[in-house]
N, C-alpha and C positions, 0 to 999 in steps of 0.2 A: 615610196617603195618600202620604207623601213616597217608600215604595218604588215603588208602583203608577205614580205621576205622574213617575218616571223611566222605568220600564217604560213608560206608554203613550206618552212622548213619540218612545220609538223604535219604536212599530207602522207598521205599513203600513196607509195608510185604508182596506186591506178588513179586516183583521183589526179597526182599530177601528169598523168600521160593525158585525163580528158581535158584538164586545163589547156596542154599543150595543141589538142586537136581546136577547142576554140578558139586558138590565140591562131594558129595557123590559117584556120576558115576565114578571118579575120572577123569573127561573133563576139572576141574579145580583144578589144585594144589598150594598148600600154602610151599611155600620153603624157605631157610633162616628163615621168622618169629619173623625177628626182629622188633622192632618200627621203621628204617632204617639200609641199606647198610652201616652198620660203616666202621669207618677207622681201619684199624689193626697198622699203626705208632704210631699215638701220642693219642691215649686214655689208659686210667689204666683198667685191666681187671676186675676192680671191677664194673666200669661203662658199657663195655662190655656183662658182668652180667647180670647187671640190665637191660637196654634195651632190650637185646632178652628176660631176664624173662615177660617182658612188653607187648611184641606181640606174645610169645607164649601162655602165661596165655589170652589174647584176642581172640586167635584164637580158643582153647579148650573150652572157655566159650561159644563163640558163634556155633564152627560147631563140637567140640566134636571130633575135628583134632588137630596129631602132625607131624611137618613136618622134615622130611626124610633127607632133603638135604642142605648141603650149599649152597649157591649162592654169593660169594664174586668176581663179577668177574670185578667190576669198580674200586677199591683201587689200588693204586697205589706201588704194593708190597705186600709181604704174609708176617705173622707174625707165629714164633711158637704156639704162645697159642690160635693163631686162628683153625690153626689143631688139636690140643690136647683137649683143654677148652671149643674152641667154635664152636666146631668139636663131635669130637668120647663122649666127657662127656655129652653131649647134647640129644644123641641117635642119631647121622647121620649117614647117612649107606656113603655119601660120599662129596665131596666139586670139587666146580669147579670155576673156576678164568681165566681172561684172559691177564689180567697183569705181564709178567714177562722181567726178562733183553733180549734183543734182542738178545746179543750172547748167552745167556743160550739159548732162543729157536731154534734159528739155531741149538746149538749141539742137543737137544733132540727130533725136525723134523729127525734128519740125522740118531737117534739113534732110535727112536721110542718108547721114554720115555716121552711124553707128559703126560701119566699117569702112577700112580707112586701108592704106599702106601706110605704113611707119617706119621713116626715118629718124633711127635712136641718136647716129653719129653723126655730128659735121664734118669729121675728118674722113669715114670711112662712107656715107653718103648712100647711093643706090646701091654700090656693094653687097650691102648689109641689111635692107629694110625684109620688112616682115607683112605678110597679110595680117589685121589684125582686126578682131570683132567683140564688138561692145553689145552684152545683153541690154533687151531694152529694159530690162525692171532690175529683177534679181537674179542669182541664179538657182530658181525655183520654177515648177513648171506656172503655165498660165493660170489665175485664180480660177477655181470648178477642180481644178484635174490632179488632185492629190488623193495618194487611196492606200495611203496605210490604217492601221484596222481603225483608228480613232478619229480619223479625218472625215471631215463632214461633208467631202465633196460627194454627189450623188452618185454612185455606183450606177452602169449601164442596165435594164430590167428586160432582159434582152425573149423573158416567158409572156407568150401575147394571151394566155390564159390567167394572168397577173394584174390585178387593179392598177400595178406603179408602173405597168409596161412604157418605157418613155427614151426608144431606140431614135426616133424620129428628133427629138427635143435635146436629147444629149448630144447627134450630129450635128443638128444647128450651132449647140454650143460652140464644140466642137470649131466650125469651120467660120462662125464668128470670130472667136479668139485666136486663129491662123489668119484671119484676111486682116485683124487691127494689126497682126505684128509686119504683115507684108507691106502692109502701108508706110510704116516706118523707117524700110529695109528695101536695097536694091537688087534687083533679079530675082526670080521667082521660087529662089529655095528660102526657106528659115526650119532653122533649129529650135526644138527645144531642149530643156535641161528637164527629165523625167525624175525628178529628186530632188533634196534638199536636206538639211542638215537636220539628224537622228532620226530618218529614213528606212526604207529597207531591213525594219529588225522583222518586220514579217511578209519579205518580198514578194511570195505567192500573191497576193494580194492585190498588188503591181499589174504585175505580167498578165492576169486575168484579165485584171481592163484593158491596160495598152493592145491585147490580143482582139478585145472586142469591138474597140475603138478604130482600130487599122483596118476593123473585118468590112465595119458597115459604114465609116467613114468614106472608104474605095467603092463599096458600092451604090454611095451617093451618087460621085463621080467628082464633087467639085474640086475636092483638096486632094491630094497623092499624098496620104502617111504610110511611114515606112519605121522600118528601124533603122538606124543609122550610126555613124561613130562621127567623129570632129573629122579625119581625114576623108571619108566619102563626102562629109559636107565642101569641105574645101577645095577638093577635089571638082563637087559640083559650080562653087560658085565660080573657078577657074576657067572653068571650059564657058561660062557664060560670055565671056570674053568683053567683062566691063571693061572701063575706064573710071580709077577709084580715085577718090580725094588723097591728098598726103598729107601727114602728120606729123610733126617736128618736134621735138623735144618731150617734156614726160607728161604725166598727170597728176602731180602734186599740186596744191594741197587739196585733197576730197573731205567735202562735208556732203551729209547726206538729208540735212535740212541745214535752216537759216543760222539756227545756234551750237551748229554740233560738228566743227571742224575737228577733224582726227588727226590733231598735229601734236596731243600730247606724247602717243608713246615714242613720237619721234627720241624721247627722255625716259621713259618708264623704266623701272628697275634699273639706274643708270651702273649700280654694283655689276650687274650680272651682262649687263651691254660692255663693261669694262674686260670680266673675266673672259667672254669669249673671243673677244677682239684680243686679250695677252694668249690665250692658248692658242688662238690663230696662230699669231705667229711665232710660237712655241713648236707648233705641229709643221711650220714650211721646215724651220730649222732641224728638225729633229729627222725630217726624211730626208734631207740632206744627207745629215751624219750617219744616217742608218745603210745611204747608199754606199757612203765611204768606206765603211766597217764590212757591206755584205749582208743583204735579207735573211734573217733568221729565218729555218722552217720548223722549229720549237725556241720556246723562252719567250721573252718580250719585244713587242713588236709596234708599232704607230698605227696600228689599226682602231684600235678601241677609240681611242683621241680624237681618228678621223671619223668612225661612226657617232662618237657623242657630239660632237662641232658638228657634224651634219646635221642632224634633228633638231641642235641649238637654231637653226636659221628658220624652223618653223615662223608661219607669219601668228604665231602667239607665243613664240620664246622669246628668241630675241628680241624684240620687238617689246617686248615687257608687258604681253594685256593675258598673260595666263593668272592663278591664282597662286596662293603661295607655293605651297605646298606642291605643284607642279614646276615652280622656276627651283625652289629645293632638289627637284627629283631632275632636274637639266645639270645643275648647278654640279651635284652629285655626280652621275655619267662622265663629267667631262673631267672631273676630277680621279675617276679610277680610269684613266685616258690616259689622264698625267701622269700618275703613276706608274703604269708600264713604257712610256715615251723617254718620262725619267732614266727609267732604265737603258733602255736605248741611246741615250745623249751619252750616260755615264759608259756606258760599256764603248763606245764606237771614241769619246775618248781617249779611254785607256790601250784603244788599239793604237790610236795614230799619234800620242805621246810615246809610246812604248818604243826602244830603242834598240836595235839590234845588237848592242853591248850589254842592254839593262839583264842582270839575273835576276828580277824576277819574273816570276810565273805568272803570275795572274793579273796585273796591270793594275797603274793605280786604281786607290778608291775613289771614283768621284761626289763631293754632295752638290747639290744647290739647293738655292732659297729659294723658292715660292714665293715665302710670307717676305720679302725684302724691300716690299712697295710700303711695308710696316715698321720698317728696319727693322726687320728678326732674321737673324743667320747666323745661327750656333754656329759654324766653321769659322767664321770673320772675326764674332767674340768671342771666342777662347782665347784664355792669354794664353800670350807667347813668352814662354819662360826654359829656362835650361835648353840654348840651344836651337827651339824650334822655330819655324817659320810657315807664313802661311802662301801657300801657291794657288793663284790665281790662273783660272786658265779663264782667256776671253775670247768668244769664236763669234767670228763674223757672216752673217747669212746672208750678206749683198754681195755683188758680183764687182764692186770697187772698193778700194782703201779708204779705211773712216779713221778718224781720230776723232775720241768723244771722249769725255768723263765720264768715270766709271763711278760707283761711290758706296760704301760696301761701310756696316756699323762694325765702331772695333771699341777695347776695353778701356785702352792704354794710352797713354802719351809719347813720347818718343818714338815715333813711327818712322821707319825707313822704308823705300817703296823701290827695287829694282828689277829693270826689263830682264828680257830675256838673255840679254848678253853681259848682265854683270852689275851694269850701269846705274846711278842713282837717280830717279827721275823726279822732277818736283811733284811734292802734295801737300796735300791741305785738311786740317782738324775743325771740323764748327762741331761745336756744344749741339747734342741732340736735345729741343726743344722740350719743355712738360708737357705742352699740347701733343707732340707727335709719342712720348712716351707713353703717355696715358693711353692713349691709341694702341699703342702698342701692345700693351698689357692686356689690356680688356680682350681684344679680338685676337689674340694667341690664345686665351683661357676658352673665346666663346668655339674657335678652329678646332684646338688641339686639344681640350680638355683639360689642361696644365698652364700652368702658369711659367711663364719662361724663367730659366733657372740664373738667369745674369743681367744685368741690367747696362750695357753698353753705356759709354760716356758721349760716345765723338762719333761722327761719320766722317768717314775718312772720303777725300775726292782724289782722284789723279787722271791725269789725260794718257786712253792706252790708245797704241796705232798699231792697227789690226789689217792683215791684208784679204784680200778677197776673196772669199767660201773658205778662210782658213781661221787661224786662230792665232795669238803671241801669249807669251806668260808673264807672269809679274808675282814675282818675291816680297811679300810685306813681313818686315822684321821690327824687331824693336833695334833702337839704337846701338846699345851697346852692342851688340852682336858684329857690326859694322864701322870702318872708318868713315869717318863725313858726318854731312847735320843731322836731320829729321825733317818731318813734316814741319808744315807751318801751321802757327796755329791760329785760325781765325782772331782777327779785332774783333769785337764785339762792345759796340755802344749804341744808345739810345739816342731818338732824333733830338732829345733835350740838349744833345750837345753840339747842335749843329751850328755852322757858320751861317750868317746871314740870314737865319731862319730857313735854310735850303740843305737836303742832304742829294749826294750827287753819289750812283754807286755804279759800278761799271770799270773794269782794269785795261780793256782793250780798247776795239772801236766805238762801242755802242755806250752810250752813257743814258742815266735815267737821273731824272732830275723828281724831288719831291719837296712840299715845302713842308717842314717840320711843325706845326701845329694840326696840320691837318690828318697830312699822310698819305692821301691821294695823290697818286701818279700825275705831275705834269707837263712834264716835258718828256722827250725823245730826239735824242741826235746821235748821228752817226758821223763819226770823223771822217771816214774813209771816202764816201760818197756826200758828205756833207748835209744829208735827209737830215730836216729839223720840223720838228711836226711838237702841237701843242697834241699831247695826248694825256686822258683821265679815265682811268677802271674803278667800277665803282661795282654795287651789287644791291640788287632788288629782289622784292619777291610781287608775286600776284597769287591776289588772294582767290579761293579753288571756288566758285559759284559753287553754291549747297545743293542750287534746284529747291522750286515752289510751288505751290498749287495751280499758280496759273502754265508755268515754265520748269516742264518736271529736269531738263536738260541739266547736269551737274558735271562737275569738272572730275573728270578720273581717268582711268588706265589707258582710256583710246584716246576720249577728248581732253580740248584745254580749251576750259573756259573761262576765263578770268572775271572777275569782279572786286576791281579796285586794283591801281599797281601803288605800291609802298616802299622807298626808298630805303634800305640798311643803313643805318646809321654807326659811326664809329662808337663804341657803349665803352673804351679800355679809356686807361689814365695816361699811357703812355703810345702815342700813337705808332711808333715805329721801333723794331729793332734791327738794326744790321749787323752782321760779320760779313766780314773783307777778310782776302786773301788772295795769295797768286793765281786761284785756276778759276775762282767764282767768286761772286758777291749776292748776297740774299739782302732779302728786306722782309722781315717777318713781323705778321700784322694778327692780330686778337682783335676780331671786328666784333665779336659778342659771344654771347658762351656758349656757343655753336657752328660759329665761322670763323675759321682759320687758314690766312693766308703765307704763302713764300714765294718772292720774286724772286727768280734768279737772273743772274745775267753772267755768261762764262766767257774768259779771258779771250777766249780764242771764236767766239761766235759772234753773229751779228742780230741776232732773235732776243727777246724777252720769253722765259718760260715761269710760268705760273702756277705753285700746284697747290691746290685749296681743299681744304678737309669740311665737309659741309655735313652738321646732323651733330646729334636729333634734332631735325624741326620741331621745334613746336605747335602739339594741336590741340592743346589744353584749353583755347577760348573757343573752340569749336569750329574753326575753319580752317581746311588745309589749306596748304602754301606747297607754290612752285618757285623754286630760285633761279636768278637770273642773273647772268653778269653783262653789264654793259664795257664798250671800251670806243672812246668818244674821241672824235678828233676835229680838226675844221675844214677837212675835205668837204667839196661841193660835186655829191656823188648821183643827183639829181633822181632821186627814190629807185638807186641802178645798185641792183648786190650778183653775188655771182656765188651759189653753191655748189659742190662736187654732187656728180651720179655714183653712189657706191663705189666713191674712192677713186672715180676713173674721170668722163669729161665735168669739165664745169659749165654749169646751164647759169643761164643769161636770165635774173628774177627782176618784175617792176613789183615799188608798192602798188598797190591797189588794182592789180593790173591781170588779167589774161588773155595770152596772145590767142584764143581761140573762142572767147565770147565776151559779152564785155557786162562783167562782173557788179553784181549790185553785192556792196559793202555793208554785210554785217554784222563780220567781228573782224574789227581791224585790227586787233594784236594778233589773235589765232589765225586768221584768215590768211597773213603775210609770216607765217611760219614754214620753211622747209625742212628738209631730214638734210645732216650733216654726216659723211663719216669721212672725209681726207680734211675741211676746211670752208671758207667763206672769204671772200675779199671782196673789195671794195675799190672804187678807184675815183680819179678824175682827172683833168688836162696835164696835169705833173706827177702826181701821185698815188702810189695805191698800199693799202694797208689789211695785211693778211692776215687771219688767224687758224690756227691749225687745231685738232683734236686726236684726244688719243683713244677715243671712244665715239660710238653715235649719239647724237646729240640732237634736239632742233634748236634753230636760230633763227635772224632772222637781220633787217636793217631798217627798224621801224621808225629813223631819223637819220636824215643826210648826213653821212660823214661819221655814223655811229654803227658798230658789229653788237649782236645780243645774241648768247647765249644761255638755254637752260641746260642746269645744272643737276638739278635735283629735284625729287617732286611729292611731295606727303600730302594726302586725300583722305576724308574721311567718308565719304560717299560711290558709292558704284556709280558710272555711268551711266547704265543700262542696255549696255553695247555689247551683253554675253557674256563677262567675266563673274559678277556674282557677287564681286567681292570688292572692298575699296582696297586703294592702292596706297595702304598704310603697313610699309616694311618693317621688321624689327628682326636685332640680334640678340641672341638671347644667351646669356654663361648663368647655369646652373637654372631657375626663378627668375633670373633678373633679364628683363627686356626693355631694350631701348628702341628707339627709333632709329632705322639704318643711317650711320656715317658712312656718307662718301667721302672718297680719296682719289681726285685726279689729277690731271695736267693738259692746260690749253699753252699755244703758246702764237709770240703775238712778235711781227716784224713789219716795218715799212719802208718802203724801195721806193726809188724814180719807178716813174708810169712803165709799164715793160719787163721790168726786170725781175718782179714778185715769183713769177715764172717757175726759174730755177731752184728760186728754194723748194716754195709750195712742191714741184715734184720730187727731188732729191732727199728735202728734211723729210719730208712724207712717209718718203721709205722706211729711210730711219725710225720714225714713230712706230710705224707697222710692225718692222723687225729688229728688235732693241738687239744689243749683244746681249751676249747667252755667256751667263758665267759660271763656272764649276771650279768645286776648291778642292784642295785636298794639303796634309801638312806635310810638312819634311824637316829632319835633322841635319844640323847644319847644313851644307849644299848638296845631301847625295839625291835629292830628287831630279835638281836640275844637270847634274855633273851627271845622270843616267836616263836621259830622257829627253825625246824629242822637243824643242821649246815652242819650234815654229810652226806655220803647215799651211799652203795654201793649195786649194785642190788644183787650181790652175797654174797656165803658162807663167812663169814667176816674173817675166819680161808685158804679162797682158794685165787687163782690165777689161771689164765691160764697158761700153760708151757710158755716158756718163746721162743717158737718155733709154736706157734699156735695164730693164730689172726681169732675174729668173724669180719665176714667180712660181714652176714648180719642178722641183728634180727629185724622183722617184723612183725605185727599184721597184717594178712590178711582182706579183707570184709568177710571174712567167716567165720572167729572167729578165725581161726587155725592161729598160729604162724609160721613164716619161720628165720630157724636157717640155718648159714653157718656157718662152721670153713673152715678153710685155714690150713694147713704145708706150713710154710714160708721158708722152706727149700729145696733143692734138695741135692740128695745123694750124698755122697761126700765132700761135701761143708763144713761142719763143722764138728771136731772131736765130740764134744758133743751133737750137735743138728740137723745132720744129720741121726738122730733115729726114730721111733717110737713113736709116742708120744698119749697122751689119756685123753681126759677131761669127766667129772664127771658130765652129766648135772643134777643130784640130785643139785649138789652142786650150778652147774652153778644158776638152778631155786630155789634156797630153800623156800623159799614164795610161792610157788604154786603147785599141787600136779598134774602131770602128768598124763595124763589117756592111751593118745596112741601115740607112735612115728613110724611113716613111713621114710623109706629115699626114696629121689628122686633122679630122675637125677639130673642136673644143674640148668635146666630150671625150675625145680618141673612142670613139665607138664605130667609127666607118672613115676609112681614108680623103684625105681633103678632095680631090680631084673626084671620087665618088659622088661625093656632097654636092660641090657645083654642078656637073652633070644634069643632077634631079635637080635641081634649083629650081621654083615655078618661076617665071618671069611675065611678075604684074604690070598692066597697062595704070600709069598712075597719072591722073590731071596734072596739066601745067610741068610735068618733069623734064628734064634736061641733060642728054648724055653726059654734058662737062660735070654734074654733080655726082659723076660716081665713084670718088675717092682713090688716093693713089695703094695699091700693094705691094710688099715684097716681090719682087721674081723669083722663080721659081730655084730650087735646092740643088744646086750641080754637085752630082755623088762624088766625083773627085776635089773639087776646093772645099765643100761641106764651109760654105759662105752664106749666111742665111742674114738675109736684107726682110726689115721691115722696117714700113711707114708707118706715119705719126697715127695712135692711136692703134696699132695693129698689134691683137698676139696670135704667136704662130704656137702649136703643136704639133708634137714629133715622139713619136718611139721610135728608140734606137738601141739596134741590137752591137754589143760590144761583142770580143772573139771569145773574148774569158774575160770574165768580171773578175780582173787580179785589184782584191783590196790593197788600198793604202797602208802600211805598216805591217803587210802581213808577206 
């Protein structure tokens, strides 16, 4: 919608009154209705969400339309939650795609399963499923029947005073190429797709033949052509009253021949898959705080951020297979997004610190860091001298109490860190690295134009405990200002010094064990549950197929081709260096003058977190390199892995293996790649071993007992899969361009069999939505002696279950608020949290007194009970009523107790009596 909805904002009110009459005739239909065609790989469903809420809310405001059908047929593979979520919960009656594996469609041409009902969810089951239809080629019309001015298909010669007159030979055509596709397809309707891509720049042209075609086609008599939309199709094949095949789980990974698996962008532009996943969830937070403060109707507002994050989920943005200078032009958008949302964080701050004693006027200043994943935050390094101190405000966007380390670059030594109430709380000084300096520097000059004016010493860590949808604050001082210690300040030595030729790093539960010559991770034990697992992370690359005269096929932005995998070897003198201290332990590794690692491991967790700076690859001998991390253990996990569907269930992966035809093996690395964006695990009769992501990613388990992720990926070759251009990134300050460095974090845990559960959804969260921090300074105490320190929006006696996450709280333009929850669970999954669960939203709202709650669909574009209503209900082979998943009951206006089951989100607007802000 977001091309359309620039296009109509420049019509003339007659042309959009005729638009309105064709959209009403129904001669024009509104499908999919998203802001764009997303990708179903590598975007988070929460962004998914958001965007179609974006262009169905557009479409209802303008023509008083919801539309009917999916349309995902350009993506490069189907996702579960795209048939469940952003399918059947939506109100679609069906979805259609024309992307799938080449042998899958050969068997389901031969079988006549090109359409199917689809069951996305195991938890949520016939509930949820979708009609769904697979073109059988592409989605272009059939070969002959293309008529734009250059296209060579034969035009109808329809003048019998004409040498080429050939009415009789183009209806043959004609009703040959409808009886091959009927053949393929059940019941007597098929669709075509009258277009294709850079089409219609001279429509006339079109409509001429399809008129002529319809005219004398009909009056052959054989075939009935008509015009038609997706929903009269649907419509028709409904009423035919089959009995359809069923479909379980997704369609990953599609290759469209033998060597051309499309599982590289599952990694593609892994920078800009990073940035939209932080402003993600920059942009839940921030409409949060924008509801607490009160919707602006002039100034700064979260709109732009949600417009740009919208079109980022194009299935050629995020996804990484656009050109540069277009992920520039995404990259951009969402950052004049940030900017005004900034505003918003800072202002709706300063409302709910503001104190009803404070004299002043205008509320604090708030800044934050951006650039702080580079350690750069002018506010943190400024010294603090004569008196001043630095105030941390840390607000929390989950609906339960977190306690996390916070970790913020500062100048000085002598640091004092205290809470909200006075209090001294422990922290920690590590030496900021030359690697991560360097870093530093260069991409603040290549951001900001300037070169950062301070060169911080230390990162400072402390553990803050934040309570739910609120905030706490924290005083960072220098010493003297205070009675009592300081920080602490990291140990720091090299594995040369280690006992037994073993360094062992870890203050809490979780200990890591390495042997010092090497430096490779090899052990893992947990005290607390006693988990002791031989585990080793290592890093490889595979080198990018070039493509050859015989095999033009090359490794780039879609695909991943490998040819040859190559071990990283450790290239430094010194294999290890740790600092130790009370809240974390690092282990920092120089694997070559382009990979750079930090293990952490924090006092109070039970996870290993990892965050490794990768780049410039080098492609100075002429072949690109994709990097990969392996993490190895001795589970016997019988080629059985288990990825996430865009963050939500986790599907059930064999090597070599598909559960719907049976696969001839051609590229056994590529071929056993899926898209990542919550995690991957692994398991076996006692154990299982997780790894999490803070970006989209693909992976894979291409050896028992072993997780691989890619990391990062330099190409110097196009694929030839439409992009144009190879997927060779650069940042550039001033002349000087390098090869893009990445900067992530995966993070790696292992549990008794069963237990992995909890993390995977809880830390998950957390990934998703970091705390949000905002600083601002003060002289001696009078910030905190005049200003609110605490603030939770909720019952200060609640919590959310500990299996429920709001996923969106929104002040609408129309006063009404839009509430999500989420079950972060599917069934099964955990002994405890596999249940039923129910929040209180008395409790949720207590400050403001509800007047009326509707639930929606997904979209909130039409009331949930609406939605079921029109529900089509397909006859599907082999189904079974017990399969239809358990739901919440329904919403009693008086307890306002809203129950949902595993895997279920509800949506609701709710009108309050008067939006009375917080602090005001």
């Amino acid at each position: 919608m977001a091309f359309f909805q620039r296009w109509w904002s420049q019509q003339s009110p007659l042309l959009q009154t005729k638009v309105k009459e064709l959209v009403n005739s129904g001669q024009l239909e509104f499908i999919n209705g998203g802001m764009c065609m997303h990708d179903e790989a590598t975007p988070h469903y929460i962004d998914l969400i958001d965007q179609t809420t974006l262009g169905h809310q557009f479409i209802k405001f303008e023509f008083g339309q919801k539309p009917r059908v999916g349309w995902q047929i350009d993506p490069f593979g189907h996702s579960a939650v795209q048939a469940y979520l952003l399918g059947a919960e939506l109100g679609f009656d069906s979805l259609f795609f024309a992307r799938i594996d080449y042998q899958d469609r050969a068997k389901r041409k031969d079988e006549k399963t090109l359409e199917v009902v689809w069951q996305g969810s195991k938890s949520l089951g016939s509930s949820s499923q979708i009609f769904t239809g697979i073109f059988p080629k592409h989605y272009d019309p059939p070969d002959g029947f293309t008529f734009e001015i250059n296209d060579v298909s034969p035009p109808i010669q329809d003048d019998v005073l004409l040498f080429d007159y050939n009415v009789e030979e183009r209806v043959n055509d004609f009703v040959a190429a409808a009886l091959a596709q009927a053949n393929v397809t059940r019941t007597n309707h098929i669709m075509w797709c009258m277009g294709t891509d850079f089409r219609y720049q001279y429509a006339l042209t079109w409509f001429r033949q399809m008129d002529k075609f319809i005219h004398y086609v009909n009056m052959d008599g054989r075939v009935n052509a008509l015009y038609s939309t997706p929903s009269i199709y649907t419509d028709a094949k409904y009423a035919a009253d089959e009995i359809w095949p069923l479909k379980t789980g997704d369609f990953f990974p599609y290759a469209d021949h033998e060597n051309a698996y499309w599982t590289g962008y599952f990694t593609s532009r892994p920078a800009l898959k990073g940035y939209v996943r932080t402003m993600s969830g920059y942009y839940l937070a921030a409409r949060q705080l924008e509801f607490f403060k009160g919707r602006s109707s002039s100034g700064a507002n979260t709109d732009a951020l949600g417009d740009a994050l919208a079109i980022a989920q194009h299935h050629d943005a995020v996804s990484g297979t656009e050109r540069q200078h277009v992920a520039a032009d995404y990259a951009k958008r969402i950052s004049m997004g940030y900017a005004q949302a900034e505003e918003v964080v800072a202002s709706s701050l300063a409302l709910l610190t503001h104190s009803s004693t404070s004299h002043e006027s205008s509320g604090s200043k708030f800044q934050q860091c951006p650039l702080l994943n580079i350690s750069y935050c002018p506010p943190s390094e400024a010294a603090l001298s004569n008196g001043k101190s630095l105030v941390v405000v840390v607000y929390n966007p989950l609906g339960w109490k977190r306690e996390e380390v916070v970790r913020i670059p500062v100048s000085s030594e002598g640091i004092v860190v205290l809470d909200s109430g006075g209090r001294e709380i422990e922290s920690q000084l590590l030496p900021l690295a030359n690697a991560y300096l360097s870093t530093r520097n260069y991409h603040v000059r290549a951001y900001l134009g300037r070169s950062p004016s301070a060169t911080p010493k230390y990162s400072l860590a402390f553990t803050a405990s934040v309570p739910p949808l609120g905030f706490s604050t924290y005083v960072v001082s220098t010493g003297n200002q205070t009675v009592g210690g300081s920080s602490t300040m990291s140990t720091v030595y090299t594995s040369q010094r280690s006992v037994d030729n073993t360094v062992e790093i870890g203050q809490g539960n979780l200990r890591l064990h390495y042997p010092a010559d090497e430096g490779k991770l090899m052990r893992y034990f947990n005290i607390r549950n006693s988990v002791t697992a031989s585990a080793e992370q290592s890093y490889s690359y595979y080198s990018g197929y070039n493509g050859t005269d015989k095999d033009s096929q090359a490794s780039g932005a879609y695909i991943f081709r490998p040819n040859g995998t190559y071990p990283i070897k450790y290239e430094g003198q010194v294999p290890l260096t740790v600092m130790s201290g009370p809240i974390m332990d690092e282990v920092h590794q120089q694997l070559n003058a382009w990979l750079y690692q930090v293990t952490r491991v924090y006092k109070g967790k039970e996870h290993v977190e990892v965050e490794f700076n990768i780049g410039p690859i080098p492609v100075d001998d002429g072949f690109g390199k994709e990097i990969a991390t392996q993490i190895k253990t001795n589970l016997k996990t019988n080629k059985t892995f288990y990825t996430d569907s865009n963050g939500r269930d986790f599907i059930k992966r064999v090597r070599d293996y598909r559960e719907d035809w049976d696969l001839q093996v051609t590229e056994p690395i590529a071929g056993n790649y899926y898209p990542i964006n919550l995690g991957i695990y692994v398991e076996d009769e006692t154990t299982e071993l997780s790894v999490l992501v803070d970006r989209a990613v693909g992976g894979s388990s291409l050896v028992d007992g072993q997780i691989e992720l890619m990391l990062h990926r330099r190409l110097i070759h196009d694929d030839a899969k439409g992009v144009g251009e190879a997927l060779n990134e650069e940042v550039c300050v001033l002349n000087d361009c390098k090869g893009l460095i990445v900067q992530g974090k995966f993070y790696v845990r292992i549990d008794p069999r069963g237990e992995g559960a909890k993390w995977r959804r809880s830390f998950g969260q957390e990934i998703y939505s970091p705390l949000l921090l905002a600083f601002t300074e003060q002289d001696g105490n009078s910030w905190i002696n005049s200003h609110v320190p605490t603030f939770s929006a909720i019952d200060p006696s609640y919590s959310l279950p500990n299996n429920i996450a709001v996923i969106t709280l929104q002040e609408l333009e129309s006063g009404k608020v839009l509430l999500r929850l989420a079950h972060l669970y599917e069934t099964g999954e955990d002994k405890d949290y596999s249940v039923m669960s129910s929040v209180e939203l008395k409790r949720l709202f207590p400050n403001k007194k509800i007047s009326k709650v509707t639930e929606m669909n997904l979209s909130a574009n039409q009331e949930k009970a609406e939605m079921e209503r029109k529900r089509l209900a397909w006859k599907v082979k082999g189904s079974m009523e017990a399969a239809k998943g358990a739901r919440g009951g329904p919403l009693d206006p008086k307890m306002l107790v809203v129950e949902l089951a595993p895997m279920e989100i509800r949506t609701f607007l709710i009108n309050f009596e008067v939006i009375k802000m917080f602090g005001s």
